[in-house]
Backbone bond lengths (Angstrom), bond angles and torsions (degrees), N, CA, C in turn:
res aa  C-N    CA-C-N  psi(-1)  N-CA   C-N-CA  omega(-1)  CA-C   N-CA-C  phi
1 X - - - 1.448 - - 1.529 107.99 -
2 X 1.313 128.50 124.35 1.431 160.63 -154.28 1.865 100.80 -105.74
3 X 1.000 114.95 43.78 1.398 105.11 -171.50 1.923 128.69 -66.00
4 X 0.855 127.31 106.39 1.653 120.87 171.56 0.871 148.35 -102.44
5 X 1.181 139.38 68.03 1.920 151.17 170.98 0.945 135.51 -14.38
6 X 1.294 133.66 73.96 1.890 123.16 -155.31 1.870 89.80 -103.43
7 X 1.046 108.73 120.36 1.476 123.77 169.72 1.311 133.85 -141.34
8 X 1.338 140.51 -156.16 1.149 144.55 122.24 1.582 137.68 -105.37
9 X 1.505 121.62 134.71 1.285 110.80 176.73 1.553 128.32 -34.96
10 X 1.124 104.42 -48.71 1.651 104.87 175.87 1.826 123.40 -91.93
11 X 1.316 90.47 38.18 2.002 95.17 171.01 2.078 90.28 -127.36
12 X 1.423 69.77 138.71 1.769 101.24 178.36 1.663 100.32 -69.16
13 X 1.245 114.00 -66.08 1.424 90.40 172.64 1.220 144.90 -64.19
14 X 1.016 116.84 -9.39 1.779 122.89 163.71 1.476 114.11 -66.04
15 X 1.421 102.28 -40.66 1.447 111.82 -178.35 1.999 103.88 -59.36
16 X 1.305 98.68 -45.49 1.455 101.08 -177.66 1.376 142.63 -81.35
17 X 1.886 92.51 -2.10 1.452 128.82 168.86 1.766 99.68 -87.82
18 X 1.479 126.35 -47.34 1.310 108.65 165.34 1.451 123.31 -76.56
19 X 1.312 140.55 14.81 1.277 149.23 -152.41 1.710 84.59 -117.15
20 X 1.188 126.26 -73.37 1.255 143.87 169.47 1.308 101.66 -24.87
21 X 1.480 138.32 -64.08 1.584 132.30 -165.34 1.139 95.38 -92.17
22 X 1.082 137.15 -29.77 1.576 124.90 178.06 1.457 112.57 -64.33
23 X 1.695 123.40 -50.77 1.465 107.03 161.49 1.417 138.29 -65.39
24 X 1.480 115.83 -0.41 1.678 122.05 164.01 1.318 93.23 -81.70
25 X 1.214 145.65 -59.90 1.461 145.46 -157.94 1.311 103.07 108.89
26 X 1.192 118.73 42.31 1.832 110.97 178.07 1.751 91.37 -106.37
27 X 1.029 100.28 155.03 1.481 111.76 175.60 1.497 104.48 -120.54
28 X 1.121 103.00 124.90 1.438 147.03 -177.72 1.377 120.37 -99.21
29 X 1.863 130.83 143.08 1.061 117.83 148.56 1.157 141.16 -92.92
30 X 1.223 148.14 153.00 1.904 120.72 -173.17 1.442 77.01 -118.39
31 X 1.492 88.09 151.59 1.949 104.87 169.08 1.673 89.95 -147.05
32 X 1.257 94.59 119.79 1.521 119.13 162.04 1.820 127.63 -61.39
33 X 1.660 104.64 49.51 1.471 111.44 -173.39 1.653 120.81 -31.57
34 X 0.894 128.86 -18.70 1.255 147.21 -177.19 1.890 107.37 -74.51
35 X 1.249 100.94 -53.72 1.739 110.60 174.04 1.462 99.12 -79.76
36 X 1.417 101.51 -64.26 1.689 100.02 -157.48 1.617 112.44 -95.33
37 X 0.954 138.01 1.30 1.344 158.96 178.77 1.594 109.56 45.68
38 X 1.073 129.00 -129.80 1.803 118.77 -164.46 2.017 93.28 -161.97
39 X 1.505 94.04 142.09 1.779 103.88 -167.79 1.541 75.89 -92.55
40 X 1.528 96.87 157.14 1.337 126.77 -152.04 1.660 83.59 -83.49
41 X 1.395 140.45 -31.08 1.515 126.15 173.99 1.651 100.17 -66.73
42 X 1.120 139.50 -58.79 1.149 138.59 -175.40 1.565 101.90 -37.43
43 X 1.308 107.72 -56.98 1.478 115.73 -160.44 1.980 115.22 -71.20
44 X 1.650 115.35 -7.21 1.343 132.31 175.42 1.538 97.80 -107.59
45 X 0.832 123.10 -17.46 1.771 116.12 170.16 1.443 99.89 -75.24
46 X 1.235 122.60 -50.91 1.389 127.64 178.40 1.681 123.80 -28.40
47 X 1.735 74.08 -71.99 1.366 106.95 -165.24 1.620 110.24 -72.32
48 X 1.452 127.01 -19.70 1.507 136.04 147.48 1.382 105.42 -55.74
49 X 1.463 117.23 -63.54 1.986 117.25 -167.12 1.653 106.22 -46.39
50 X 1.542 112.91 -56.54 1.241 121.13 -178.26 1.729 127.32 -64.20
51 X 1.358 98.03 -35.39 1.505 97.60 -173.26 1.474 121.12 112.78
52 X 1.680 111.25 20.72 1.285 76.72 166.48 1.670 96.29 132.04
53 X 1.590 120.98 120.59 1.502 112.51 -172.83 1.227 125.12 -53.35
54 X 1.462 126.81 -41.54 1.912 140.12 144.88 0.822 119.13 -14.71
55 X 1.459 131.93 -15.14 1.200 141.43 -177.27 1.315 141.33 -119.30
56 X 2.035 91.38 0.87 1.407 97.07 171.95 1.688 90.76 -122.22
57 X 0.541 117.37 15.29 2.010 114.68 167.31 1.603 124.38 -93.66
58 X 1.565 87.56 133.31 1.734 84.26 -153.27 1.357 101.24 -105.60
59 X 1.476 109.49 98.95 1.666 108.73 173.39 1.418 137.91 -61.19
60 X 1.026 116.27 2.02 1.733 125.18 136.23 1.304 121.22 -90.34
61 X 1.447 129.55 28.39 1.341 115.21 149.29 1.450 125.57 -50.51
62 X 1.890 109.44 149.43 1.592 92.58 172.92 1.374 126.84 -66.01
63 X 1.551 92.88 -18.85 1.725 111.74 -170.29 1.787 113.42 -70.88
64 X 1.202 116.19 67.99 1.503 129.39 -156.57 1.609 90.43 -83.82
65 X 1.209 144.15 -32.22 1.306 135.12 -178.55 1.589 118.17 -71.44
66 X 1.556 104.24 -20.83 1.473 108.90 -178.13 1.870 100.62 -111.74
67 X 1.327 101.27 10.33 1.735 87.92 -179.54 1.685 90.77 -115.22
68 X 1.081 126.30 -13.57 1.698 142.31 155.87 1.637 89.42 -36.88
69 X 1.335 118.46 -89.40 1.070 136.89 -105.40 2.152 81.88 -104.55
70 X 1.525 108.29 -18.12 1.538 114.12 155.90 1.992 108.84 -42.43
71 X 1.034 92.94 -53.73 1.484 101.13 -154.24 1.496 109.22 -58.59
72 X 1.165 113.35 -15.19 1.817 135.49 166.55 1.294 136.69 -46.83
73 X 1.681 70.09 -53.13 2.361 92.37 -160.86 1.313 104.73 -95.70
74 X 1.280 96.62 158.90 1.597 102.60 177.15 1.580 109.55 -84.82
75 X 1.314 102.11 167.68 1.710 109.92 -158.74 1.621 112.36 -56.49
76 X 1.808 111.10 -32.74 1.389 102.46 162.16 1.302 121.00 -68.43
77 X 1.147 147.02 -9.16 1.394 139.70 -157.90 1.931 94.50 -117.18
78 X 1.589 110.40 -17.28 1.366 89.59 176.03 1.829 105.62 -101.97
79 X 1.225 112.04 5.01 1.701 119.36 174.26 1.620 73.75 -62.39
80 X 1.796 109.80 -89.48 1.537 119.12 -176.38 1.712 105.37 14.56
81 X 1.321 85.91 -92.75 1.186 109.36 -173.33 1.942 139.91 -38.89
82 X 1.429 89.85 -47.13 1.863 109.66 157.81 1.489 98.43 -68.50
83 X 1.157 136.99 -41.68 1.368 118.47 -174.34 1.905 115.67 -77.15
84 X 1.530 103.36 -21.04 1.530 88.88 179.01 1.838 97.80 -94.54
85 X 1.489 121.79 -21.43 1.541 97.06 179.02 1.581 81.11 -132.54
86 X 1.690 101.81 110.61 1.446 117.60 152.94 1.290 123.57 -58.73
87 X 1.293 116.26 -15.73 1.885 112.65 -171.72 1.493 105.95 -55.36
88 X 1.843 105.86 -30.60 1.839 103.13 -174.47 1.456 107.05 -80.30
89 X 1.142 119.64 26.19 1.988 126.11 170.44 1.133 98.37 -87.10
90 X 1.901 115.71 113.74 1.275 106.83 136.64 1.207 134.53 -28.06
91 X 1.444 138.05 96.62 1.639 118.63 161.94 1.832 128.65 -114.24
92 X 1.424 109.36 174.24 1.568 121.18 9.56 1.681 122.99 -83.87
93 X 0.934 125.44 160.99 1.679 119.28 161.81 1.524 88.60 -103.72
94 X 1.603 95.37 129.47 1.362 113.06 140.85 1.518 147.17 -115.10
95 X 0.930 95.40 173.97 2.168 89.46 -152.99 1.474 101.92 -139.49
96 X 1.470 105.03 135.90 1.788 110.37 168.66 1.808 88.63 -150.70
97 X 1.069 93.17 122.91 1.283 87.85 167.07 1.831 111.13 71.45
98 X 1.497 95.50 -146.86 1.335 115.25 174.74 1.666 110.36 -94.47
99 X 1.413 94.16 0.75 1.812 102.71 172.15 1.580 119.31 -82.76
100 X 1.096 132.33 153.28 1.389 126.50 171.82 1.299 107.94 -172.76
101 X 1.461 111.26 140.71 1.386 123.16 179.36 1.715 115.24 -125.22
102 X 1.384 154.67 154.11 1.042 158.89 -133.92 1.622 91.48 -151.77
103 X 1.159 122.71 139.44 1.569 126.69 -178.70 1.751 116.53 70.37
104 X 1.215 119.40 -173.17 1.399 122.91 -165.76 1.576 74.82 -98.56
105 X 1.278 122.81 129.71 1.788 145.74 150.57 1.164 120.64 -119.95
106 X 0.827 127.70 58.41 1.617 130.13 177.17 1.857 106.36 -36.14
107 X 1.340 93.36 -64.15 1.780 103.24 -162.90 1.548 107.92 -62.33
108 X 1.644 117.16 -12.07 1.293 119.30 178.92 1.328 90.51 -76.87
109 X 1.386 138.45 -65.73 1.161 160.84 -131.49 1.835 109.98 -74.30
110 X 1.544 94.98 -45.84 1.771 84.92 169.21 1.379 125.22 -66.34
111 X 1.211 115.25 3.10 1.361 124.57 -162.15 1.438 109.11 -88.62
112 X 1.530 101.90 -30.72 1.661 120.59 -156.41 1.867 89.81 -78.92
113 X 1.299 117.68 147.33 1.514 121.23 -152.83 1.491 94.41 -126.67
């Protein structure tokens, strides 16, 4: 199992999405989307696993002028857009494979083999 963590240092649930694989003993990667942001294949594996770009935008971002201005564009122009400012990513997203889940899921997560 290939596990990957896209978060930020300062969200509680990411922290508790790596807390979670660290007490099974799975080794995981964390990537700090916020610094290093996510390659646009990473970011269509996602967005296939989950269902859909609507679904990774986090409407309590602080960034309210650029999650405004979400509600506009069409679904290619707001991929665009989540990929140049990750802060509007729900996190954490996690990733194995062609699997991926958005938020802390534990009960999804034991499942993943």
């Amino acid at each position: 199992m290939n596990i990957q963590i896209f978060g930020t240092s300062k969200c509680f649930e990411t922290k508790k999405a790596e807390r979670y694989f660290k007490e099974r003993g799975v080794k995981y990667q964390s990537i700090d989307v916020a610094k290093f942001g996510m390659s646009k294949g990473e970011f269509n594996n996602i967005k296939q696993a989950v269902g859909g770009v609507d679904k990774l935008i986090n409407i309590n971002s602080k960034e309210k002028d650029l999650l405004a201005l979400m509600k506009y564009l069409s679904p290619e122009d707001q991929e665009a857009k989540l990929l140049d400012h990750p802060k509007l990513l729900i996190t954490p997203i996690v990733r194995s494979g062609k699997k991926a889940t958005i938020g802390y899921q534990p009960e999804v997560w034991k499942d993943w083999d």
